[in-house]
C-alpha positions as CSV (number, residue, x, y, z in Angstrom):
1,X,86.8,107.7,66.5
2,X,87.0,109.9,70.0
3,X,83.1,110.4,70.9
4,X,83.1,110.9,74.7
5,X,85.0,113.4,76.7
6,X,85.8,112.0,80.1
7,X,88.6,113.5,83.2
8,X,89.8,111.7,86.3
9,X,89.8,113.9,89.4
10,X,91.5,112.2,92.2
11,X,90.2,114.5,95.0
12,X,92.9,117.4,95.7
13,X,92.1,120.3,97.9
14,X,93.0,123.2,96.9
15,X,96.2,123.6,98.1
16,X,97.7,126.8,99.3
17,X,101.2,126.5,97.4
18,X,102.3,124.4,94.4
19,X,105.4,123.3,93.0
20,X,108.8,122.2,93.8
21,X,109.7,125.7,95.9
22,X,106.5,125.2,97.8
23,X,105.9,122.6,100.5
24,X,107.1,119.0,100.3
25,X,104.4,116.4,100.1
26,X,105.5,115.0,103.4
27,X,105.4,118.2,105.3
28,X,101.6,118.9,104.1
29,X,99.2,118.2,106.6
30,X,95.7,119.9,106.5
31,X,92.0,120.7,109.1
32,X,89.4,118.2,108.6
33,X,87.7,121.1,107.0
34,X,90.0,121.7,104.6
35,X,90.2,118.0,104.0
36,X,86.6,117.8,103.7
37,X,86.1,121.0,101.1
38,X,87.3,117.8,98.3
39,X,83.5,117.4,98.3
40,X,82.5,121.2,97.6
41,X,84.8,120.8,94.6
42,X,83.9,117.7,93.8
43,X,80.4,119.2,93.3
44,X,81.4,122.2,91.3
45,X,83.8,120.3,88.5
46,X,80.8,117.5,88.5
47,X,78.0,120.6,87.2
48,X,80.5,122.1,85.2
49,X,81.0,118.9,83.2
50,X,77.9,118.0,83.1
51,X,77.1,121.4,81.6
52,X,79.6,121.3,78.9
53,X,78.8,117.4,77.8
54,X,81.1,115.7,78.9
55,X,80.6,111.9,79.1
56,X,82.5,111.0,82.8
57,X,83.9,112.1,85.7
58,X,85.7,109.4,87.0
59,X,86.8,109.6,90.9
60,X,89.2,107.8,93.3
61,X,89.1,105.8,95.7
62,X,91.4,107.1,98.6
63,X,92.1,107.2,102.1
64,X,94.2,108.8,104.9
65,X,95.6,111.5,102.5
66,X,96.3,114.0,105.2
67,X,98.6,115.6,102.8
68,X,95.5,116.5,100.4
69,X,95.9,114.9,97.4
70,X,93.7,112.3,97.1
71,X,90.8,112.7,99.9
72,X,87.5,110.9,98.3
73,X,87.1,107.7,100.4
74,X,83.8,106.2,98.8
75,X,83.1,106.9,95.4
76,X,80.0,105.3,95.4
77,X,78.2,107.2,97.9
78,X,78.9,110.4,95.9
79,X,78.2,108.8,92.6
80,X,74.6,108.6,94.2
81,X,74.8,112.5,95.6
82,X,76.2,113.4,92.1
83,X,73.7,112.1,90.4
84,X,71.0,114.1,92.3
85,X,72.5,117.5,90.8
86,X,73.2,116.6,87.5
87,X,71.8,115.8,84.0
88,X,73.5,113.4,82.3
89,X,76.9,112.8,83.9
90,X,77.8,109.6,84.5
91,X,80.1,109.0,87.8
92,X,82.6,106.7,86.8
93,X,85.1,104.5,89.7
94,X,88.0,105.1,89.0
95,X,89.2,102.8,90.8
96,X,87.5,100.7,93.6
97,X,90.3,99.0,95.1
98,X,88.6,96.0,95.7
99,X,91.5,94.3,98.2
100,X,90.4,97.1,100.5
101,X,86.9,96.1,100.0
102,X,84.9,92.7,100.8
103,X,83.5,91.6,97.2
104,X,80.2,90.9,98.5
105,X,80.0,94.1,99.6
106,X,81.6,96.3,96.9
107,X,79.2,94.4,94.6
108,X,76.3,95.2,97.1
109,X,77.2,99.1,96.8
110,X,77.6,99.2,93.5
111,X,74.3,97.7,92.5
112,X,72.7,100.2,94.6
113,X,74.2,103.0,93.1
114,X,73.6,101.4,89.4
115,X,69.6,101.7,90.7
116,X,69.6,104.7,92.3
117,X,71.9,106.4,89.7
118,X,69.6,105.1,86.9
119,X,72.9,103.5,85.4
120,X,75.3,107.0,85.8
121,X,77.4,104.7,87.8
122,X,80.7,103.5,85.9
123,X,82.3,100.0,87.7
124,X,85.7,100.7,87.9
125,X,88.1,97.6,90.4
126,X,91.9,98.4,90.9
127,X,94.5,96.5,92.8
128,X,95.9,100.0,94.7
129,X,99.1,101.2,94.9
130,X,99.1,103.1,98.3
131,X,101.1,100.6,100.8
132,X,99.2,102.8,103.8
133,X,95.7,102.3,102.3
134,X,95.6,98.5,101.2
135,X,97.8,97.0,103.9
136,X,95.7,99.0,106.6
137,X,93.1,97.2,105.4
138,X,94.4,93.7,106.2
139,X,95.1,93.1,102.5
140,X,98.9,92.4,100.5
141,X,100.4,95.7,98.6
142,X,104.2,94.9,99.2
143,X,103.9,91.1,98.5
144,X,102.4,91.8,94.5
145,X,101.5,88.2,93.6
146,X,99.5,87.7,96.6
147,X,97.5,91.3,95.8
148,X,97.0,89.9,92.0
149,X,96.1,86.5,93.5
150,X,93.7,88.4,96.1
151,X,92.2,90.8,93.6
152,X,91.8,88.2,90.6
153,X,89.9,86.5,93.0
154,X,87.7,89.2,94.2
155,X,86.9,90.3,90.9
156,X,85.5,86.5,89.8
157,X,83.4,86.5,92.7
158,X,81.6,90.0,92.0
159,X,81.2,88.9,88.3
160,X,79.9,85.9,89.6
161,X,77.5,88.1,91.6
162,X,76.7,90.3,89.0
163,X,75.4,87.9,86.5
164,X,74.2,84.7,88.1
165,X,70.6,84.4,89.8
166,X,72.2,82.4,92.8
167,X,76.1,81.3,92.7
168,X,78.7,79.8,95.4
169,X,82.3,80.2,95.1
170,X,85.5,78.2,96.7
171,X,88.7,79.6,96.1
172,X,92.0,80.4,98.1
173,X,90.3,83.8,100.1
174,X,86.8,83.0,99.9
175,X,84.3,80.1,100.5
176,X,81.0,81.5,99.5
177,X,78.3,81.1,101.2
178,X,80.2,78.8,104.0
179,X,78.9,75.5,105.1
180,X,76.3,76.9,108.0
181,X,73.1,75.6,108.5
182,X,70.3,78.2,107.8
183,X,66.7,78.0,108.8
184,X,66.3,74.6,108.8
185,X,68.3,73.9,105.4
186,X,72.3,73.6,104.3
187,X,73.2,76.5,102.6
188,X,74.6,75.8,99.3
189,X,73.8,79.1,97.7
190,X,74.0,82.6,98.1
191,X,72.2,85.7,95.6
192,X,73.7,89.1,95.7
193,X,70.4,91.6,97.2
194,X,70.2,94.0,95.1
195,X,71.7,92.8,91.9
196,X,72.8,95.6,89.0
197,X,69.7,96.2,87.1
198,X,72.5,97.7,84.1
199,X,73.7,93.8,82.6
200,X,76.6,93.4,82.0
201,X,78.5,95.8,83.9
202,X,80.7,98.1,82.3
203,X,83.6,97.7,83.8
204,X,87.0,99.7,83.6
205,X,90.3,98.7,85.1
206,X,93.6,100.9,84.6
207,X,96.5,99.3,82.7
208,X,99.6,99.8,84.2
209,X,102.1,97.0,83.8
210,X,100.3,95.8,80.8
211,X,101.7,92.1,81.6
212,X,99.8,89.4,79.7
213,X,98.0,87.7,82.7
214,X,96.1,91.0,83.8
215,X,95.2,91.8,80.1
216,X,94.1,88.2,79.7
217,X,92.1,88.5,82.9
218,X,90.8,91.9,81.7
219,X,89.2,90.8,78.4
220,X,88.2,87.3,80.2
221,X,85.7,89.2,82.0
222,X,85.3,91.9,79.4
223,X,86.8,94.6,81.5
224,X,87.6,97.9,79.7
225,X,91.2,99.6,79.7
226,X,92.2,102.9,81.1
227,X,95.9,103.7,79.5
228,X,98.2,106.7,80.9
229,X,97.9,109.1,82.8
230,X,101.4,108.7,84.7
231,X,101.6,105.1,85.3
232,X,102.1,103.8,81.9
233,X,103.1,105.5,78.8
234,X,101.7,106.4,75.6
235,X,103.4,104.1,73.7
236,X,102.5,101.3,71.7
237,X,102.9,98.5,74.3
238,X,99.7,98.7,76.4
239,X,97.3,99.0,73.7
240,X,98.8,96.9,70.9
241,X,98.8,94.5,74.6
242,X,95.4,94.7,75.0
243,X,94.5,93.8,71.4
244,X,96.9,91.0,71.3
245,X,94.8,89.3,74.9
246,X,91.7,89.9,72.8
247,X,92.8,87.7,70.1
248,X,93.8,85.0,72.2
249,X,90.5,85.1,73.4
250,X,89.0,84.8,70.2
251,X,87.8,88.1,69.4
252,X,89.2,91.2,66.7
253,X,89.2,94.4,67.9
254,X,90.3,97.2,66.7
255,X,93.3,98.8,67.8
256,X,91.7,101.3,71.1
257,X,88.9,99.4,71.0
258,X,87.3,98.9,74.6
259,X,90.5,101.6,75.8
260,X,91.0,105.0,76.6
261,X,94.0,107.4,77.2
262,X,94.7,109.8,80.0
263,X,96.3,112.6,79.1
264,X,97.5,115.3,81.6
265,X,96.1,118.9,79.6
266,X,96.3,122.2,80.2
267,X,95.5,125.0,77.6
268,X,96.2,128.6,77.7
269,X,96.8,131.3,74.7
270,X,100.3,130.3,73.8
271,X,102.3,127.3,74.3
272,X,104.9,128.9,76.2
273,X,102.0,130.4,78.2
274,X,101.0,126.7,79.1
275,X,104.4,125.2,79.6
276,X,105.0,127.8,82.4
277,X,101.6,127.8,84.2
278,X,101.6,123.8,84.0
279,X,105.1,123.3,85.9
280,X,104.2,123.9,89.3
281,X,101.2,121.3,88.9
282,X,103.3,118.9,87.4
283,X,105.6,119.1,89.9
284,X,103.0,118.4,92.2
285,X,102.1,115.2,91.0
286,X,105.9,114.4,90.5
287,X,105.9,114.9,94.4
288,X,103.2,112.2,95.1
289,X,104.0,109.8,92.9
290,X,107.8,109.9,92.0
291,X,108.4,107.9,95.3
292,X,105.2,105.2,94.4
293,X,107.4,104.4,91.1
294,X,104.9,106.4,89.2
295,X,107.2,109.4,87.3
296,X,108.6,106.9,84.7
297,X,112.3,107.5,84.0
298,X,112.9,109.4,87.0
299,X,116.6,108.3,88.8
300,X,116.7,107.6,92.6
301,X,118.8,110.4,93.1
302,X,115.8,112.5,91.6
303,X,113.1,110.5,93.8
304,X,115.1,112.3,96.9
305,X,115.3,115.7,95.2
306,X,111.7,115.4,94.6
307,X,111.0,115.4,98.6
308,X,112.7,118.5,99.2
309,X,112.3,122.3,98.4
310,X,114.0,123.3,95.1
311,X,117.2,122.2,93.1
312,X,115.1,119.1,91.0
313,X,116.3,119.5,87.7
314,X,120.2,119.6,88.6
315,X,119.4,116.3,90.4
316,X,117.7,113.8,88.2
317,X,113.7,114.9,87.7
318,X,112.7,114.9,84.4
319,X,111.3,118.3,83.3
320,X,107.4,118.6,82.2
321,X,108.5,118.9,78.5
322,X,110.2,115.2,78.6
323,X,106.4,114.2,79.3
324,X,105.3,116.3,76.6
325,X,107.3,114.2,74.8
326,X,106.2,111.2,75.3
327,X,103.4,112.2,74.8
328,X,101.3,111.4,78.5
329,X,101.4,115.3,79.3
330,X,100.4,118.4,76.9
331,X,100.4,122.1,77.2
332,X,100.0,124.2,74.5
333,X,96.8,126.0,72.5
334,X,93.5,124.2,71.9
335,X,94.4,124.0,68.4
336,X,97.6,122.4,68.5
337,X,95.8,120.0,71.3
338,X,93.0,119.2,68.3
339,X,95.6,118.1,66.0
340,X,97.0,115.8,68.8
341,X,93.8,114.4,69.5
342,X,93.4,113.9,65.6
343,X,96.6,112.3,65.3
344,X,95.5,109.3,68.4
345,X,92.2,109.1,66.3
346,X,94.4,107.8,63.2
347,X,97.1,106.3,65.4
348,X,94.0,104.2,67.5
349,X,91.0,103.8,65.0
350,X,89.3,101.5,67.7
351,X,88.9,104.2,70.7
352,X,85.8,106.2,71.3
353,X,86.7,107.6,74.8
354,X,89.9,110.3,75.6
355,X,90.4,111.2,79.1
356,X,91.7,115.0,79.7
357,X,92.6,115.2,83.4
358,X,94.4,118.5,85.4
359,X,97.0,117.9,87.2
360,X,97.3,117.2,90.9
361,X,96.9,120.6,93.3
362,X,94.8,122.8,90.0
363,X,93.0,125.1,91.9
364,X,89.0,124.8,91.7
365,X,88.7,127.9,89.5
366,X,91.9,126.6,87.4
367,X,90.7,123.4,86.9
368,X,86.4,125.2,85.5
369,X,88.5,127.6,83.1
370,X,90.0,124.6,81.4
371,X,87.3,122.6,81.1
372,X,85.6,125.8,79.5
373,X,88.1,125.9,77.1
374,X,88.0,122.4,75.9
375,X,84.0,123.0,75.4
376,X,84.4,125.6,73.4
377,X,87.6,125.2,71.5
378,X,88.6,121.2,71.5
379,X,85.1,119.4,71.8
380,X,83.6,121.1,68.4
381,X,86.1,119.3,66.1
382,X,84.7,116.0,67.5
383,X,81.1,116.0,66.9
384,X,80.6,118.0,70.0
């Protein structure tokens, strides 16, 4: 049964035009002010959901995005500010991309922030998808076993971290603590300073692939499931996935148990309305992502049509209404989105959360007026 409301916001600027007549994703280039107003907007969708009750606002982890779509490069040090001008909200990480990141660290920042957030911080690790971010780092994007290898590893040390009063690790990447003498003693041991006062750590990870060695991995360490949203689909596959690595592992859950869906949304009077005021957004996001293998179904000759002005339908991108279909988008009233939300409550007994994101490039305003209307018209027929 749906109980919490949560969105993703990746970190767009407002940007000055939208849509496939407006300027190509490559061509956008913006002032360091501009760049840094993500945070000014940041703070106004973060009191405006926390006003309304929603559960999460989960943020991404980004960098170098001069084009201004995804500009938030620590999401733990505003999961701290956040928390100092809201209620209840609790800042999910959506994702740290922890090849990016040394474990020992990430799992430094995020205890702090579980302390000083009073548990409003979310723990969110993802693998990245951004060649330019990860392999600037010094970490594998383009080799994808040795960024699975990497991360899998990561992820057992900060568990490891998390949970043990004093722990040492040797893997392939990591040797931990290495063999140094230390005031007058071999050090055999290290213990993470602080440690996460909030045990165990939630933990989310997105499901993309949905192959069986990531979900396997996931419920191993009891990490939670994010599902759609643009990278995978509505169907069937990831969560029946998840379920199945659950059994193997010994436990029955219920179909959307320990998931949640992402669902691009946008509401307006009449569906037609919608359709027409959510093209240029999703264009947008088919301008970012078609060429990261991210706009499933989309042909090559439509990935190039997708980085120029105009002319995409005639050359291979899939409209917003084949989405629709599928189900990962919707536009349309806030009734006909109640019955759909009704509809994944039958179809996916297990699942408490649904996330409701805008679209990459809604305007600040844009994005408060929707959220507004899913207070007061979607969140009532859910206990809300």
């Amino acid at each position: 049964m749906i109980r919490k409301f949560t969105t993703v916001y990746p970190g767009h600027i407002d940007l000055p035009d939208r849509g496939q007549d407006a300027t190509p994703a490559d061509e956008r280039r913006y002032s360091n002010k501009a760049l840094a107003s993500v945070f000014a907007k940041t703070d106004a969708v973060a009191k405006k959901l926390d006003e309304i009750g929603f559960d999460t606002l989960w943020l991404a982890e980004h960098h170098f995005q001069h084009e201004g779509y995804e500009c938030i490069p620590n999401i733990l040090m505003c999961a701290v500010h956040l928390a100092h001008i809201t209620r209840s909200l609790r800042i999910g990480c959506g994702f740290n991309i922890a090849p990016m990141w040394h474990p020992l660290r990430l799992a430094e920042d995020f205890a702090t922030a579980d302390i000083l957030t009073e548990g409003r911080t979310v723990f969110g690790v993802g693998r990245g998808y951004h060649t330019r971010e990860v392999e600037t780092f010094g970490a594998p994007m383009q080799d994808q076993t040795a960024n699975r290898d990497l991360f899998e590893e990561q992820v057992e040390i900060m568990f490891k971290a998390f949970n043990e009063e004093s722990f040492r690790h040797e893997g392939s990447h990591y040797t931990l603590p290495p063999r140094v003498p230390y005031r007058g003693y071999d050090l055999e041991e290290i213990t993470l300073v602080p440690r996460p006062v909030n045990l165990p750590v939630e933990c989310w990870q997105p499901v993309v692939s949905a192959n069986p060695r990531g979900l396997d991995f996931m419920v191993r360490h009891g990490i939670k499931g994010a599902v759609g949203g643009g990278a995978a689909t509505m169907a069937e596959g990831p969560i029946q996935g998840y379920r199945d690595a659950a059994a193997r592992a010994g436990m029955d859950l219920a179909l959307g148990e320990n998931l949640t869906i992402g669902i691009f949304f946008y509401l307006a009077d009449t569906k037609e309305q919608a359709v027409r005021e959510m093209t240029p957004l999703y264009e947008e996001h088919v301008k970012i992502f078609a060429p990261l293998g991210f706009v499933p179904g989309i042909s090559p000759e439509g990935v190039k049509a997708a980085s120029r002005r105009g002319g995409w339908y005639e050359n291979g991108v899939p409209r917003l209404e084949h989405f629709m279909d599928l189900g990962a988008w919707f536009a349309g009233t806030a009734e006909e989105l109640v019955e759909r939300l009704k509809q994944l409550e039958e179809r996916y007994p297990g699942m408490e959360h649904i996330n409701l994101s805008t679209s990459m490039g809604t305007p600040t305003a844009q994005m408060l007026e929707q959220f507004d209307r899913v207070a007061k018209d979607v969140m009532p027929a859910f206990g809300h």
